[in-house]
N, C-alpha and C positions, 0 to 999 in steps of 0.2 A: 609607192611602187605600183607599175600599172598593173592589170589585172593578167595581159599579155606574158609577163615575167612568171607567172604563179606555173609550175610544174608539176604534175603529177604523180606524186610518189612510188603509186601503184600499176599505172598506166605504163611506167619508166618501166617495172619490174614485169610489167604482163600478168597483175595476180590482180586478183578481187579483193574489195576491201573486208573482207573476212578470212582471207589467206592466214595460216597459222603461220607459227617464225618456221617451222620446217620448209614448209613451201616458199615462203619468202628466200629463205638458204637457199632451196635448190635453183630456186629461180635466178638469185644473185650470181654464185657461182657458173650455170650453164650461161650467163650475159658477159659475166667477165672474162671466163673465157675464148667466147667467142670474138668480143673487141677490144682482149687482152693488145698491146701496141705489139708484140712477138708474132701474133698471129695475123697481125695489118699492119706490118713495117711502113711507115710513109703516110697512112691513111689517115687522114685529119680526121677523117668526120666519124672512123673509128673510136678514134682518141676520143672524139667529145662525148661519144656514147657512153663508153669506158666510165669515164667521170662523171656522165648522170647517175651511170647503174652503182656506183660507187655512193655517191649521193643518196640517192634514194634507199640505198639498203644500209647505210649510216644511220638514218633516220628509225626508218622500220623495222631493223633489229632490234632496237633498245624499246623496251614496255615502254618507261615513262615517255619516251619523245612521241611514240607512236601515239598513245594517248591521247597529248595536246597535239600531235597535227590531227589527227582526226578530229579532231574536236575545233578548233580553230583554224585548219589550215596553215597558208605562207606567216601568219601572226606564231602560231603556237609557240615562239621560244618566248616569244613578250608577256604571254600568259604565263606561260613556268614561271616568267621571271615576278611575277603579282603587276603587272600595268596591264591596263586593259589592252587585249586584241582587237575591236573597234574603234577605237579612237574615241570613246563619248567621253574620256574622262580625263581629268588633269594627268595621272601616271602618263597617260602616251601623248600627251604635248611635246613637242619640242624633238618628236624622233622625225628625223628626217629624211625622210624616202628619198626625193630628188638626190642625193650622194651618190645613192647605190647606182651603176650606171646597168646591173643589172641584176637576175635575180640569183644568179651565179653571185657575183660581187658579196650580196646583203648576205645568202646563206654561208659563203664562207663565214663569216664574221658572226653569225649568230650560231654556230657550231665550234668555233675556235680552231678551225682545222692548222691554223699555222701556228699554235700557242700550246696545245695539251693531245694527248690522246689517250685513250682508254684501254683496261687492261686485254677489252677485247679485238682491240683497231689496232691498225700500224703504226709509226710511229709519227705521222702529220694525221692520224683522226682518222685514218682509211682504213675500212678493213681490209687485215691481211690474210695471208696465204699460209694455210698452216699443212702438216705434214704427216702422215697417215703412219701409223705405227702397224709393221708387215711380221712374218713370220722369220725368223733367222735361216742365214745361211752357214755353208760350212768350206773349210777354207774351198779357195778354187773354185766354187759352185758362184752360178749365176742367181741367187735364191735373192727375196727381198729380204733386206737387214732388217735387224731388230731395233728398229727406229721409230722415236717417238717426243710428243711433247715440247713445241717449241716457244720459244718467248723472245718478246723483243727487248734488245738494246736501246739504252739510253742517251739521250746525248749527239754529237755529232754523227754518230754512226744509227739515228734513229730507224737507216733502215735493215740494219743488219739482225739476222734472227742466230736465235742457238738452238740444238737439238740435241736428244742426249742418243746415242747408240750402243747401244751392249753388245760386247764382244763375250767370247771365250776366251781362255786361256792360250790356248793352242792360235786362237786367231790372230790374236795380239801378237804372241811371241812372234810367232811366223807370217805376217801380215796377212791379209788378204783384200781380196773385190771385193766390194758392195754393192748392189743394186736397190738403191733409195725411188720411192716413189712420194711424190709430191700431193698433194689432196689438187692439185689441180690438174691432174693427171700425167703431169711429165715425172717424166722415168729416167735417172742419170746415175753410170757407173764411178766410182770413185773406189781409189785405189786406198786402202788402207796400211801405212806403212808397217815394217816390222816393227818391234820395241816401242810402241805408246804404253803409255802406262795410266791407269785409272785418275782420270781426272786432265788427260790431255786432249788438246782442244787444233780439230785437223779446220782450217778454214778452207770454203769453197768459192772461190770468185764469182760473185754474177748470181748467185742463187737465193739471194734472201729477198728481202721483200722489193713487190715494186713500189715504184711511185707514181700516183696520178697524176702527177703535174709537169711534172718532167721525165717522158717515156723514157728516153736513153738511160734514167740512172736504174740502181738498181741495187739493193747491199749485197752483204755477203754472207754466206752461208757457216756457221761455226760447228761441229760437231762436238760434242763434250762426249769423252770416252768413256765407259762402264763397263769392270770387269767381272763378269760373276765367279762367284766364288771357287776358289779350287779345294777340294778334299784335301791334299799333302803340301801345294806349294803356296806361299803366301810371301807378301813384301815386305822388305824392312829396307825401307832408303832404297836403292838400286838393287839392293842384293837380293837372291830369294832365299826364304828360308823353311825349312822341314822339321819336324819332330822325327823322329827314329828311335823305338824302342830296342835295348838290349836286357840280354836275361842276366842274372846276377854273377855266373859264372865267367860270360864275356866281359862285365866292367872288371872284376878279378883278375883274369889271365890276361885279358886280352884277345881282339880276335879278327879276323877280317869278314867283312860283312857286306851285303850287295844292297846299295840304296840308288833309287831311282834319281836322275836327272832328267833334265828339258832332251835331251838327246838319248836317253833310253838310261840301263842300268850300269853302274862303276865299281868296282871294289874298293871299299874305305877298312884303310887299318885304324881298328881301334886300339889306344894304347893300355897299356893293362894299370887299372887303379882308376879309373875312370869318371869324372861323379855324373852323378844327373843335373840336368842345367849346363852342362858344358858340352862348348860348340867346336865342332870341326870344321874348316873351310876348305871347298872345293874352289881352285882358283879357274876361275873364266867358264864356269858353267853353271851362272847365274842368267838374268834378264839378258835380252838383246838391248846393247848401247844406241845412242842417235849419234853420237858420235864416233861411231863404230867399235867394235870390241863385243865383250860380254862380261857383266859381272861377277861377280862371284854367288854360291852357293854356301849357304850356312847350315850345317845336320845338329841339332839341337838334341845330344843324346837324353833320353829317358830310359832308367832302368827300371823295368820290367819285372815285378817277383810274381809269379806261377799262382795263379788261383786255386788249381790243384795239382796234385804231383802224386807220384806212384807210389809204394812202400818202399822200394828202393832209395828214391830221390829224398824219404823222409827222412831215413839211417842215416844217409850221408850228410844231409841239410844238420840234423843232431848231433854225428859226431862233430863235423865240424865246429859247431856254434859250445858243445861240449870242450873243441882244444882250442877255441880263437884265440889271440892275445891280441886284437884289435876289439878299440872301445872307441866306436864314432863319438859317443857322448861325452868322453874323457875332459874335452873344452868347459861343458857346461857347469864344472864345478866351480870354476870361479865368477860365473851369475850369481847375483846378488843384489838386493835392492839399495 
């Protein structure tokens, strides 16, 4: 390879060879954005910058590479590999320069950009474009999401990323906007439908990683949904469901009693004899459907006995339990080993 083909790592990136990886970062990123292909529509000579600064920060982000190029230069990946970087010895016979018709060509190939990438690069070997985790918003509000942590896909889709976002309750049920900000500064609204539900995945065309070799493509964007936790309501299949204590009187009599819904509060008749562990169903005011509708709602009664009670409530609690002819335990006499 002639000497002419040898490119400058640091020179590309505009830092000093004692640049820490911070400065190296800030320097990659404020390059690629500037001769991101979005921001030079058309601009060849964009492009080929684009793909140095991609290069070059391939290299000098990773300790060990940066190491052996400093240490060896355009050779360094031949020393990794145990053959000698100057030629004096039999290991580097027989490698043939004249192939590479340039120095683009050879370091593809000694980087494996078209075979592998790493858990911190895209998914041909470039690094990507990751996504800034913002403060949450509230429905309606223009606020950034609570967006974070992305990874790439495997496979034909290697350039497509996932992100997780955490919702509310309230956000979910009744969808809302999101204002997602990107680490490389763009800023994009996306509408959050009603009815996802923890672990569903909203995809965004055109927003996942790019590609240095072919500016037009570009993947796509996957959100993975997170719902934090609710105090009262919680999911079981489509449906939601609640605990509801009553007091021992009301599984007794019977009684009607006001429990909260996603649409505020309802009267449920309870029937009288009631146990604990047993479910009421409120029909269609459960979860918001995709298919449209509403599930249902399940009140999961627990009976309740009083920590403390009055001298009255004792009397009565006594005589009672004095003239019951109910014996829950009646069953247990035919236990037996």
């Amino acid at each position: 390879m002639a000497a002419t083909d040898f490119r400058d790592y640091y020179a590309i990136l505009g830092v000093s060879k004692t640049a820490t990886a911070e400065e190296i970062k800030q320097a990659y990123r404020r390059l690629a954005r500037k001769y991101h292909p979005d921001m030079n529509p058309g601009n060849r000579q964009a492009e080929a910058q684009f793909k140095e600064v991609n290069e070059a920060y391939e290299v000098l982000s990773d300790t060990d590479k940066r190491q052996k190029y400093d240490q060896f230069g355009q050779y360094w990946k031949q020393a990794e590999q145990g053959r000698s970087p100057y030629g004096t010895g039999g290991d580097f016979d027989g490698f043939e320069f004249g192939r590479y018709g340039s120095f683009e060509e050879f370091i593809n190939e000694l980087l494996g950009r078209f075979n592998s990438g790493s858990p911190n690069t895209g998914g041909r070997g470039t690094p990507g474009y990751g996504y800034r985790t913002s403060t949450g918003g509230t429905p309606g509000s223009d606020g950034f999401s609570n967006f974070s942590g992305f990874e790439n896909q495997t496979g034909s889709g290697a350039l497509d990323s996932e992100a997780r976002i955490s919702l509310t309750f309230a956000e979910a049920f009744q969808g809302i906007q999101k204002r997602l900000s990107l680490s490389d500064g763009e800023t994009l609204d996306v509408r959050i439908p009603a009815g996802v539900k923890p672990g569903s995945r909203i995809r965004i065309r055109g927003k996942g990683q790019f590609s240095p070799y072919y500016t037009s493509q570009r993947g796509d964007l996957y959100l993975k949904v997170e719902i934090q936790p609710h105090p009262f309501f919680q999911f079981e299949g489509d449906n939601l469901v609640c605990e509801v204590p009553i007091a021992p009187d009301e599984a007794v009599l019977g009684a009607q009693i006001e429990v909260p819904t996603p649409d505020g509060f309802v009267t449920v008749n309870v029937p009288p004899g009631i146990r604990s562990g047993q479910s009421l169903r409120l029909r269609g005011k459960g979860w918001q459907l995709s298919k449209g509708g509403r599930s249902d709602q399940l009140i999961r009664i627990a009976i309740a006995a009083p920590k403390e009670i009055t001298a009255i409530e004792r009397e009565y609690y006594e005589k009672i339990r004095a003239s019951r002819s109910f014996n829950p335990r009646s069953h247990l006499q035919q236990v037996h080993l």
